[in-house]
Every structure is written in C-alpha cells, then in structure tokens.
C-alpha positions as CSV (number, residue, x, y, z in Angstrom):
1,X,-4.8,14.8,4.8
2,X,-5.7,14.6,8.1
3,X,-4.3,10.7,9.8
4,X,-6.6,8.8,11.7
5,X,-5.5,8.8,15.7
6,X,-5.8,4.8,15.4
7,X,-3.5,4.4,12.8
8,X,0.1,4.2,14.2
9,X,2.5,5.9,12.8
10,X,6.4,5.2,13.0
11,X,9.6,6.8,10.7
12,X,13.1,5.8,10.3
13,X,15.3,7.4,8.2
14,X,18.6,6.2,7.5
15,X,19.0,7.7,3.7
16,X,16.3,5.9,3.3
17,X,12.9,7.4,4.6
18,X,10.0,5.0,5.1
19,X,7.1,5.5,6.8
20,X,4.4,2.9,8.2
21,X,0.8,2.8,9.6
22,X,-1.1,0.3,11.3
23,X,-5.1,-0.5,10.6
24,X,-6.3,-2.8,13.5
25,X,-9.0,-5.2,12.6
26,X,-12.8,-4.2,13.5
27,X,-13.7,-7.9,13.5
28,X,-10.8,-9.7,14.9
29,X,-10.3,-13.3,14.4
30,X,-8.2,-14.9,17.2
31,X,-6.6,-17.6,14.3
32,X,-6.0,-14.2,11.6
33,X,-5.0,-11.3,14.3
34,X,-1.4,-11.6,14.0
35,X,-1.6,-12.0,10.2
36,X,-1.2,-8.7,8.5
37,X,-1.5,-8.1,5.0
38,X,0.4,-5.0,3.3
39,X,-0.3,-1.9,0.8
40,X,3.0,-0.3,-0.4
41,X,3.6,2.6,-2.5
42,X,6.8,4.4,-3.6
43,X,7.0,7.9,-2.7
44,X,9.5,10.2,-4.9
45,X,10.7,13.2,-6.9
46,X,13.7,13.6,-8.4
47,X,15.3,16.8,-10.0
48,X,17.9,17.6,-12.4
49,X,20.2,21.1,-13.7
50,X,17.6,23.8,-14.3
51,X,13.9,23.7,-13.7
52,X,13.6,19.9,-15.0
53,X,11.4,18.7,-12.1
54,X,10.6,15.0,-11.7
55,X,7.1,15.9,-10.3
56,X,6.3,11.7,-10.5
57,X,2.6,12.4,-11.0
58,X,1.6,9.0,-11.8
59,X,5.0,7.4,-10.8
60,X,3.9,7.1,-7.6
61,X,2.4,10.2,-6.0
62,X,-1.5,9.1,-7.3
63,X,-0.5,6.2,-5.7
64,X,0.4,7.6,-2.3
65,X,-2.5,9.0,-2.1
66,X,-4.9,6.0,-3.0
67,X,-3.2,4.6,-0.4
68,X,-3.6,7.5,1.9
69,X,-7.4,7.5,0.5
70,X,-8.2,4.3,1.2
71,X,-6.7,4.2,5.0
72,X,-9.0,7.0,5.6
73,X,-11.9,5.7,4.5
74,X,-11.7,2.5,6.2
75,X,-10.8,4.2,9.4
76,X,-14.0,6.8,9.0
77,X,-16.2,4.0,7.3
78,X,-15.8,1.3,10.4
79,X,-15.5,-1.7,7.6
80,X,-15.5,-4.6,9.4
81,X,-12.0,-6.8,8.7
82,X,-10.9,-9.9,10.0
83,X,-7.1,-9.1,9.6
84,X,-5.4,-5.9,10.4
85,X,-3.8,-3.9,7.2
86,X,-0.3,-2.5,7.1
87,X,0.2,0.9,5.3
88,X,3.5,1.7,3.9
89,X,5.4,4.0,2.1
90,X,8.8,3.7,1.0
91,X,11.2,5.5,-1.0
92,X,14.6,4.7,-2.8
93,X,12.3,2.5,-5.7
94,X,14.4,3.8,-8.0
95,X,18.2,3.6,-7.1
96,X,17.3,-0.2,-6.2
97,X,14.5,-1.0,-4.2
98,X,16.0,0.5,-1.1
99,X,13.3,1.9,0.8
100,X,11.3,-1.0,0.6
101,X,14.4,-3.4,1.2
102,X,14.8,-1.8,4.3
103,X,11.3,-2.3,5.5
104,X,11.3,-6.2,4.4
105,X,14.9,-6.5,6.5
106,X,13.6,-4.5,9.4
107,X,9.8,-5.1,9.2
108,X,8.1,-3.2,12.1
109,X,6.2,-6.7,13.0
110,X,7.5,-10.0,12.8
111,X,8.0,-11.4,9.1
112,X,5.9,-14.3,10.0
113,X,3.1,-11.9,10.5
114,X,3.3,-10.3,6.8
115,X,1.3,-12.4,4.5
116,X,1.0,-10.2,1.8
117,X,1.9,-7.3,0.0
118,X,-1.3,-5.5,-2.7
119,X,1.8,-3.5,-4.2
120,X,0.8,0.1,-6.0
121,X,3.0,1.1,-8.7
122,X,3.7,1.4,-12.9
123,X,-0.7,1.4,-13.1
124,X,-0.8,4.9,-15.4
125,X,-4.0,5.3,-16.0
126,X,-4.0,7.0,-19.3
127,X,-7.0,5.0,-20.7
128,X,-9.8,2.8,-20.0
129,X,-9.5,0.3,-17.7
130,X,-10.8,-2.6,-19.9
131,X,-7.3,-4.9,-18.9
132,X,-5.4,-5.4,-15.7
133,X,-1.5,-6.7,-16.0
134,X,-1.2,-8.4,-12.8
135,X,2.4,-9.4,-11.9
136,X,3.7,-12.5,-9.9
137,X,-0.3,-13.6,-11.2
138,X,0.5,-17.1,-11.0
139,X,2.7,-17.2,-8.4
140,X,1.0,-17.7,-5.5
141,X,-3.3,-17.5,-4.7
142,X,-3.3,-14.3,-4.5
143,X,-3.9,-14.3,-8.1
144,X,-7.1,-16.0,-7.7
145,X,-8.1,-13.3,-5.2
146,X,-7.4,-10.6,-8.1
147,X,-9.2,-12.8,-11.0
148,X,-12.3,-13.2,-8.4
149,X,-12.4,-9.3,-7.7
150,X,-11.8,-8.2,-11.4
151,X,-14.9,-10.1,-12.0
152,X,-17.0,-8.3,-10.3
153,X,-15.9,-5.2,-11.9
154,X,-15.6,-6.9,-15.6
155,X,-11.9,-6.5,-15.6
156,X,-10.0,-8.9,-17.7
157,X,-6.7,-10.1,-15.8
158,X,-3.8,-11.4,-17.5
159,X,-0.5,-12.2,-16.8
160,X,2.9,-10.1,-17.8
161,X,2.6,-9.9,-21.6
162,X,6.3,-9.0,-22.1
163,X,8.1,-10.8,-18.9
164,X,11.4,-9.9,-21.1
165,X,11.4,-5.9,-19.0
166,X,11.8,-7.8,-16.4
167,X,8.9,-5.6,-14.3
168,X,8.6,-8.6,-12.0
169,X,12.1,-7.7,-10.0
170,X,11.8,-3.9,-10.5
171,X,9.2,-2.5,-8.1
172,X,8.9,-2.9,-4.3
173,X,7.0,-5.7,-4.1
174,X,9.7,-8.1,-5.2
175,X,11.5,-6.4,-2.0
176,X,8.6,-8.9,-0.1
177,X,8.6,-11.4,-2.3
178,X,12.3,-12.0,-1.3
179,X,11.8,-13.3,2.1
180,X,8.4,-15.1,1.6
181,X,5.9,-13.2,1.1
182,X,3.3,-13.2,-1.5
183,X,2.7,-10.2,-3.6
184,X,1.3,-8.3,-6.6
185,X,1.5,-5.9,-8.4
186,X,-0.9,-3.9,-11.4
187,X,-0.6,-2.2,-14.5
188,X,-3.4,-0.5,-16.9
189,X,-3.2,-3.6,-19.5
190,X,-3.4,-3.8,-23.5
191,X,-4.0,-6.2,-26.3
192,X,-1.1,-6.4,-28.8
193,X,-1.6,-3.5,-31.6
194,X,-4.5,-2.0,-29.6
195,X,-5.1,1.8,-29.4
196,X,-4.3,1.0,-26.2
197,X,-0.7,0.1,-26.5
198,X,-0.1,2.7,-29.0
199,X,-1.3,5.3,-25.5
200,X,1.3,3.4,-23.2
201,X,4.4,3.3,-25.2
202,X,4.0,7.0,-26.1
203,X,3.8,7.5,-22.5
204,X,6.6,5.6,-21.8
205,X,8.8,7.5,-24.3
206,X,7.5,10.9,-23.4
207,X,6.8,11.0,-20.0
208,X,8.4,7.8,-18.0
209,X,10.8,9.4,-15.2
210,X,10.9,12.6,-17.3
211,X,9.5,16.1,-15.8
212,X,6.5,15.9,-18.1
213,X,4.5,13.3,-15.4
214,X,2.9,16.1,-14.0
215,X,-0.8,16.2,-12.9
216,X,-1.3,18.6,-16.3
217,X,-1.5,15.3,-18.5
218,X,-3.8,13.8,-20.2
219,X,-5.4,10.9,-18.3
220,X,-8.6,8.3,-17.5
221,X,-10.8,9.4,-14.2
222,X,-13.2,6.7,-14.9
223,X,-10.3,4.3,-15.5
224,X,-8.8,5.5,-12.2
225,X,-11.8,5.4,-10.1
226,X,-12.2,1.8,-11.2
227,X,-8.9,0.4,-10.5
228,X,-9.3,2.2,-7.0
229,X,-12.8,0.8,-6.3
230,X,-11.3,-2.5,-7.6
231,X,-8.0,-2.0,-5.3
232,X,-10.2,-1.7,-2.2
233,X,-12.2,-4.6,-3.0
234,X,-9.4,-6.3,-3.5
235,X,-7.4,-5.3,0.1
236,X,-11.0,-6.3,1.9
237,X,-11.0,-9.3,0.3
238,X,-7.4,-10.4,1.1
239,X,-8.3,-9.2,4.7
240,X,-11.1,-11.6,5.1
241,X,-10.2,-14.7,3.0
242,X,-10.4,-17.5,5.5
243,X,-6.8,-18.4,4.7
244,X,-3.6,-16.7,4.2
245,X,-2.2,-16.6,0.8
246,X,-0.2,-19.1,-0.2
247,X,2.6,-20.1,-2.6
248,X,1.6,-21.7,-5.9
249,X,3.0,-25.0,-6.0
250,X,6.7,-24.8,-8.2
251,X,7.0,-20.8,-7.3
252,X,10.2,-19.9,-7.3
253,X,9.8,-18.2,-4.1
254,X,8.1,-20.4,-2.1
255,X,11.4,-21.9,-0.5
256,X,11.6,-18.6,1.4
257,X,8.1,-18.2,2.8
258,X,9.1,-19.4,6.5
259,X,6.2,-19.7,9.0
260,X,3.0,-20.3,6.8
C-alpha cells in the first residue's frame, strides 16, 4: 500500500521492531494539538519444524491492514479532525507485550501528549457482528465514546463476560494503560449458549495461534465491514470529543495518568 507523504514514518528495531506514523490534524485546535490519540495493532507470524506456518490471518494481520486502511483514507479523504492520530504497529504481543512496551517506555512524543489508545486485536470476525466485547469498558470515558458510536450502528456493547482469561492484561493496550493512558480494546461478542459462542470456542480450539488462521477460513465480510466502519467512527469521534478521555473514578489505573 502506497503511505501517504504526510504521514511520518520512523522505525527502531532493537529485537523488537515497531513502526509509527503521524496524522496531523486538518482542523487544529490550539487547546487539543498536542493531544494525540493512538491506533495500535500487533504485527506477527510465527513458524515452527516443517511447513507449519503461523500465517496470523486474523491474529493481527486483518488488523494491520484496517489500520493501514483507515490512515489512507483519512489522508486521501481530507476529514477534518481536531486532534492529530498516532498510527502504530508493534510486534513481540506474544512473548510479552514487548513491542508495544517499548513504544509506551520510549513514546516517539511526550507521554503527556498520548491520551488514548483504540487498540486492534482478538476481534475474529467469524460471525455477525450483532455484540461488541469492549475491554477496560468501564474504566475510563472512553467507554462512553464506544457505547455512543455502537449506537449508531445497532451494536450492543458489553463488558468482559469471562474477566477470569485475564484478556484485560494480554494485548498491547494494557502496554498504555500502564503509564496512564486510557485504552480499549474489541472483540466479536456472544450471549452465553449462543450459536455464536459455539463459532468462537471452535475457533479458539482449532485455529488460535495455530497455522490454520490463514485468509482460506471461513469468516463474516458484512461483520468485518461493520466493525471497521464502526472503528473509524469511533477514532473520529475520540479525535473530536471536546475533552480528552478520562479515568473513571476508582480505576485502578488512574494513579498513573500523570498530566491530564
């Protein structure tokens, strides 16, 4: 895909490879144009003996590109923001975080100027998207950004049915959440005993970090082009919101969100 000139690109690589891009706003607000909010995605494919490829279909490269997608089209679109976006893609999810621990320990702006993260990863969209887990919902207003957007699009939101996998601390965006900044993150949601949850768990068991996530699965394109229309309604919307988001009151993480 071809990167837009205005979107500043920068790479480090220690064993860790991360790269970064910079969306500046097309309707700056002096009080909002230092505050940046954030769209990460994991990028990586791992491979065993033999020809066992870890292609990572849906684990994350879908997501890569969404977020590749959607810097595009807001570059050749000209949509009007208020805030400038911060693109990033980081690797290492798996052995711990790493790529994106990196980036929240050597941010390429100041922490201060992070004030969100719209984190893309575990959404498989092998059904209809009728239900949206939301992670870290309550935990600061950004959930009330996701509830007012899912509206629009008749998505039910709901909290982490099954807090007990513990997806809260194992994908990037608890990376950000560690040094104060307020994040999110999505999955193709279920009622208890639905069809539905029959689809996830078999996908879980057959194809989770296994070389059968390959693009030659079975999966939802109206599902997927909902979350993704959703997911850019959502990053304008966090963009433009009059303040930036904020710590629920009791969140466990709002003793380290220095410089709100």
């Amino acid at each position: 895909m071809r990167v837009p000139k205005t979107l500043l690109l920068c790479s480090a690589a220690a064993r860790v490879a991360r790269s970064a891009a910079f969306l500046p706003p097309t309707r700056p607000c002096r009080a909002r144009q230092n505050q940046r909010p954030l769209v990460v995605v994991h990028a990586g494919a791992r491979q065993r003996q033999g020809d066992g490829i870890y292609n990572g279909a849906f684990d994350d490269a879908a997501y890569v590109a969404l977020l590749m997608d959607l810097a595009q089209s807001l570059h050749d679109s000209g949509t009007k923001l208020k805030r400038s976006l911060l693109f990033c893609v980081v690797t290492g999810e798996e052995k711990g975080l790493l790529g994106s621990r990196y980036f929240a320990a050597h941010p390429t702006v100041p922490k201060q100027h992070l004030v969100a993260d719209l984190n893309l990863d575990q959404l498989r969209p092998i059904f209809p998207l009728k239900t949206l887990t939301v992670l870290a919902l309550h935990e600061s207003s950004l959930g009330l950004a996701v509830q007012s957007v899912g509206s629009r699009f008749g998505i039910r939101v709901q909290e982490d049915p099954e807090p007990e996998r513990n997806l809260l601390r194992r994908s990037d965006h608890f990376s950000f959440m560690q040094i104060g900044v307020p994040a999110v993150n999505f999955v193709f949601g279920y009622q208890k005993g639905s069809p539905e949850e029959k689809i996830y768990r078999t996908w879980y068991a057959e194809r989770y970090h296994g070389p059968t996530d390959e693009l030659q699965q079975l999966w939802n394109p109206q599902g997927a082009a909902k979350f993704n229309r959703f997911h850019a309604a959502l990053v304008s919307a966090v963009a433009d919101q009059p303040n930036r988001p904020r710590w629920s009151p009791g969140s466990q993480f709002a003793e380290s969100n220095t410089g709100q």
